[in-house]
C-alpha positions as CSV (number, residue, x, y, z in Angstrom):
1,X,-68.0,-112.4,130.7
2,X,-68.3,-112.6,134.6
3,X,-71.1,-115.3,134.1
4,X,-69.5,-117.2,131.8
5,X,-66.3,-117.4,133.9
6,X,-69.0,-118.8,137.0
7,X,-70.3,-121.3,134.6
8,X,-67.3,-122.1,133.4
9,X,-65.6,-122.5,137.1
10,X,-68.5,-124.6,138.3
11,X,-68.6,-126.7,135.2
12,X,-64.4,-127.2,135.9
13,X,-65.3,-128.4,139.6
14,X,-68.0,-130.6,138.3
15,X,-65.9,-132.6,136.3
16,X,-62.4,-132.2,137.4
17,X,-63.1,-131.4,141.3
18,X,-61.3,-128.0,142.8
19,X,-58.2,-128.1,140.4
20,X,-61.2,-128.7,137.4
21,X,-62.7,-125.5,138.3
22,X,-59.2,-123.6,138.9
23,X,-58.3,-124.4,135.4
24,X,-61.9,-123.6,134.1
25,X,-61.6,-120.2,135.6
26,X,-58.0,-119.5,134.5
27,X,-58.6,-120.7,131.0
28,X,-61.5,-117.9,130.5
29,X,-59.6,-115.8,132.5
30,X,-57.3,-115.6,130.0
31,X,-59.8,-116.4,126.7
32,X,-61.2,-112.9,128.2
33,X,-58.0,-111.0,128.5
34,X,-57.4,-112.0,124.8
35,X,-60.9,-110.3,123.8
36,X,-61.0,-107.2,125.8
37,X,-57.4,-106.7,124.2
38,X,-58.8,-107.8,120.8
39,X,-61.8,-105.0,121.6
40,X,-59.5,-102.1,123.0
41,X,-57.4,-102.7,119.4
42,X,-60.3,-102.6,117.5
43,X,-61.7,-99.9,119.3
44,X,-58.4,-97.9,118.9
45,X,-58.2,-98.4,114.9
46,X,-61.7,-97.2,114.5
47,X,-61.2,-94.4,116.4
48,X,-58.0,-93.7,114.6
49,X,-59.8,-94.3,110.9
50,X,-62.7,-91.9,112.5
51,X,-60.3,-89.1,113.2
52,X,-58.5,-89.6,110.0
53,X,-61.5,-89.6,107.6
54,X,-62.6,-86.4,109.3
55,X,-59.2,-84.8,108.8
56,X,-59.0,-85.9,105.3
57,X,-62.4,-84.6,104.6
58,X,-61.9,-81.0,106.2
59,X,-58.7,-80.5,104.1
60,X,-60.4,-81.7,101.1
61,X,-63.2,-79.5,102.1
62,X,-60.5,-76.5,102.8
63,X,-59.5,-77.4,99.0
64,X,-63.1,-77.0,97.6
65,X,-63.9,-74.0,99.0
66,X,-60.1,-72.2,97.6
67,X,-61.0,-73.9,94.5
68,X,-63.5,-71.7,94.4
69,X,-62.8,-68.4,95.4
70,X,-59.6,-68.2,93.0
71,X,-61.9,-69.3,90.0
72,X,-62.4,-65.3,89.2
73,X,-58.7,-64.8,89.5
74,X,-58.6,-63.8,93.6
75,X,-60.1,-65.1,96.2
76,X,-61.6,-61.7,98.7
77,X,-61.3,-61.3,102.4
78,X,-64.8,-61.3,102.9
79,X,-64.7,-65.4,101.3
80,X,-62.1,-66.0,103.1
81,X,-63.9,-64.8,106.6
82,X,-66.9,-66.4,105.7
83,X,-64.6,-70.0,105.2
84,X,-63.4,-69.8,108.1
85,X,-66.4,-68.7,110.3
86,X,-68.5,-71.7,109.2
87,X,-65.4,-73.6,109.9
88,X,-65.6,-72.3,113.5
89,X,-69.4,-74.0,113.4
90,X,-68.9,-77.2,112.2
91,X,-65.3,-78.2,113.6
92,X,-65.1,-75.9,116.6
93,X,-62.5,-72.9,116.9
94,X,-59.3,-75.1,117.6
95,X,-59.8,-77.6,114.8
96,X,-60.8,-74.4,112.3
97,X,-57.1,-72.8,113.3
98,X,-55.5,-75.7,112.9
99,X,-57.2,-76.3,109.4
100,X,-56.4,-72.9,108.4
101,X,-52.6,-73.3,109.4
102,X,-52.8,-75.2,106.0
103,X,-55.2,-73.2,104.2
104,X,-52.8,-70.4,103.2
105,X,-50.5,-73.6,101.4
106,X,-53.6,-74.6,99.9
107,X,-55.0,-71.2,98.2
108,X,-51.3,-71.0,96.8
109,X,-51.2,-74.3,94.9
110,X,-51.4,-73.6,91.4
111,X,-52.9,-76.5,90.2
112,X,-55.9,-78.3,92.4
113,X,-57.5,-81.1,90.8
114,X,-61.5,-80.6,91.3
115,X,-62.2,-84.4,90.0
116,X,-59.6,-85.2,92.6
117,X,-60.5,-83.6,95.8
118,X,-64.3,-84.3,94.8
119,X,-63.5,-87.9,94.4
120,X,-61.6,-87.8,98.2
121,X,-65.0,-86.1,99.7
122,X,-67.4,-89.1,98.0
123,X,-64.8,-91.5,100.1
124,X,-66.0,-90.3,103.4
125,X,-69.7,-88.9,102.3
126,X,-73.1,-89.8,101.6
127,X,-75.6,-88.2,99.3
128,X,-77.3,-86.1,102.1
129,X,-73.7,-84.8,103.3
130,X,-72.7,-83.9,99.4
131,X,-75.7,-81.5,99.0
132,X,-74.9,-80.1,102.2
133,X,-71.2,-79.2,101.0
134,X,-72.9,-77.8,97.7
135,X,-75.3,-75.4,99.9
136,X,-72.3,-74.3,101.8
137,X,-70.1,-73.7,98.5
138,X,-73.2,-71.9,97.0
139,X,-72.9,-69.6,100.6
140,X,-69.3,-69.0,99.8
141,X,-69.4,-67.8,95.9
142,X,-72.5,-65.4,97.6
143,X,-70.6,-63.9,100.6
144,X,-68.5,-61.7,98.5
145,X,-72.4,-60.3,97.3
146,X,-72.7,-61.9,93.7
147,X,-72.5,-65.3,92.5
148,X,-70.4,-64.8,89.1
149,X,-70.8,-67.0,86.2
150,X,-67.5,-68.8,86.5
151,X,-68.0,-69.4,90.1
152,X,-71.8,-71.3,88.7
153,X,-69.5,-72.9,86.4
154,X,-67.5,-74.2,88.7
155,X,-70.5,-74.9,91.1
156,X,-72.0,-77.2,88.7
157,X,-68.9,-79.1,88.1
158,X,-68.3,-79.6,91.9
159,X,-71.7,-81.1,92.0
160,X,-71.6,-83.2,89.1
161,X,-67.8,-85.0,90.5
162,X,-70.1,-85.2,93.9
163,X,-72.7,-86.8,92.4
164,X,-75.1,-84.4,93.5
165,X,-78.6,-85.0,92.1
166,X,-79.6,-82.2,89.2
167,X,-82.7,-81.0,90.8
168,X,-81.5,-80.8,94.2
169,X,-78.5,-78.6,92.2
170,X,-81.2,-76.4,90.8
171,X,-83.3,-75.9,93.5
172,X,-80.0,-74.5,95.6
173,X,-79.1,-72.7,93.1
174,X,-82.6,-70.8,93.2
175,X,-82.4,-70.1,96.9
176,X,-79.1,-68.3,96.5
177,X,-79.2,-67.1,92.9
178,X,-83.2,-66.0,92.8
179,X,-84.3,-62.2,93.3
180,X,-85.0,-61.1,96.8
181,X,-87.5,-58.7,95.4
182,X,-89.2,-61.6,93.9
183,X,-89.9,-63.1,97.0
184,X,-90.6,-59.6,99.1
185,X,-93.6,-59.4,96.4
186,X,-94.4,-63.3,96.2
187,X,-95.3,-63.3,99.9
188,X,-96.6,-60.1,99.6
189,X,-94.2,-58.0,102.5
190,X,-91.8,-55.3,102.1
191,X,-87.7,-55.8,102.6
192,X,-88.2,-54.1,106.1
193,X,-90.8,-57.1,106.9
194,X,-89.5,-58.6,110.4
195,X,-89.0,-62.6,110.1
196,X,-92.4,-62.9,111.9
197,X,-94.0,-60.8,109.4
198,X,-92.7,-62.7,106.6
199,X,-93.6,-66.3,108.7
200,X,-97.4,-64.9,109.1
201,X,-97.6,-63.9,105.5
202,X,-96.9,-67.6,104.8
203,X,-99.3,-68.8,106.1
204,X,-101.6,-66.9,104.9
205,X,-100.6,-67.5,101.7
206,X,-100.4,-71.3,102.1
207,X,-103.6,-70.9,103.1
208,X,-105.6,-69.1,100.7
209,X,-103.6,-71.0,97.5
210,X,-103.0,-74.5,98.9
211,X,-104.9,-76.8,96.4
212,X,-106.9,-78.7,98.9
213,X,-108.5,-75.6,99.7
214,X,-110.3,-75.4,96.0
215,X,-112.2,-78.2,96.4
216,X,-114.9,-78.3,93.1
217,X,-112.8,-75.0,91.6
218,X,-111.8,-75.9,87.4
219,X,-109.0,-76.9,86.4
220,X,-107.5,-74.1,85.3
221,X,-108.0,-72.4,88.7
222,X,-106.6,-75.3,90.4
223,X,-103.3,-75.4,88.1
224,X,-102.5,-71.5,88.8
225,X,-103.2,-72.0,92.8
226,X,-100.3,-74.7,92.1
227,X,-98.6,-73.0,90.7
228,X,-98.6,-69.9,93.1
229,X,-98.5,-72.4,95.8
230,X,-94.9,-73.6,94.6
231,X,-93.7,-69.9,94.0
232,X,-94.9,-69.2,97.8
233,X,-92.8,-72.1,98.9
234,X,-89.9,-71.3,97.2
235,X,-89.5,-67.6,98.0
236,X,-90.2,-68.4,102.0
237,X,-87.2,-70.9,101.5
238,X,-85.7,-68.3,100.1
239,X,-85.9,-65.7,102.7
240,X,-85.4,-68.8,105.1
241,X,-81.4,-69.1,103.4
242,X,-80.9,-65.2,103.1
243,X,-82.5,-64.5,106.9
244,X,-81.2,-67.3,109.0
245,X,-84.6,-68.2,110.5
């Protein structure tokens, strides 16, 4: 605004003389006052939406995630640590102990409306956010060890209210639901296998089954190196989730 109030000074002097170009430069003196207010309001009520959108969706997350752990009739210390350790991650450890101030309440409620609190996260979400949330519920119905059929049940419902696309639903589902052993033997390592073991068995198996690799091989060849190619993929995902690397 600076060059604008010049212009608008000289343009005042100009045309009115020296009491032209006070009046030029008090008039945007003041048109400026009147914006940077307009832009520190604006700026306050978006940062005050921000924070409140991010507060609404932790609690509704928070609601989710006791939701699920009291769908087998108790929810287990070890869910319960593992809510509030990826809480620590996301939010930080002050936000996470405020949160879980109003956890407790929350787990107590009798009745939490899934369609509800889903419908409260798609407010503030987009697609890519929504599978996220289903990856991390998946994390929390596996802490405990096993993934029981009532907590799938109530897996799939989340992600239906979220809108979560079925084969993205499926393919999670795999990485936490498939058989460790299966992907020990896929990639051809044992369980003791360090994660650079398992990363260099990858690649050799990418390698030797990756259908560009066949070139004038029949089709029948080609269709079972896809196939093995996909199972290689999916178990090093696999391990990926289970190992942290």
């Amino acid at each position: 605004m600076t060059l604008v109030k010049i212009i608008c000074t000289v343009l005042g002097i100009m045309f009115g003389g020296p009491v032209g170009g006070l009046i030029g430069f008090l008039v945007i003196t003041v048109i400026e006052s009147i914006y940077q207010e307009d832009t520190r309001q604006y700026q306050k009520e978006v940062k005050f939406k921000t924070e409140t959108a991010q507060k609404e969706l932790q609690i509704n997350l928070l609601a989710l995630s006791a939701i699920l752990i009291k769908v087998d009739g108790k929810a287990s210390q070890v869910e319960i640590d593992y809510i509030r350790s990826n809480f620590i991650k996301l939010f930080g450890k002050d936000k996470a102990n405020e949160n879980f101030k109003e956890f407790n309440t929350i787990v107590k409620q009798q009745q939490l409306s899934t369609q509800q609190v889903c419908y409260n996260i798609a407010r503030y979400s987009n697609p890519r956010l929504r599978l996220q949330l289903i990856q991390y519920l998946f994390g929390v119905a596996k802490s405990d060890g096993k993934i029981s059929d009532k907590e799938l049940q109530e897996l799939r419902k989340i992600a239906g209210y979220l809108r979560v696309n079925y084969e993205d639903f499926e393919f999670t589902k795999s990485l936490y639901i498939g058989s460790k052993v299966d992907a020990y033997d896929i990639l051809e390592v044992s369980q003791n296998a360090s994660n650079r073991e398992i990363k260099k068995a990858y690649r050799a198996m990418v390698k030797k089954y990756h259908p560009d690799k066949l070139g004038l091989a029949s089709k029948e060849k080609i269709q079972k190196a896809e196939e093995k190619f996909r199972q290689v993929q999916k178990a090093y995902e696999q391990l990926q989730y289970e190992r942290g690397f």
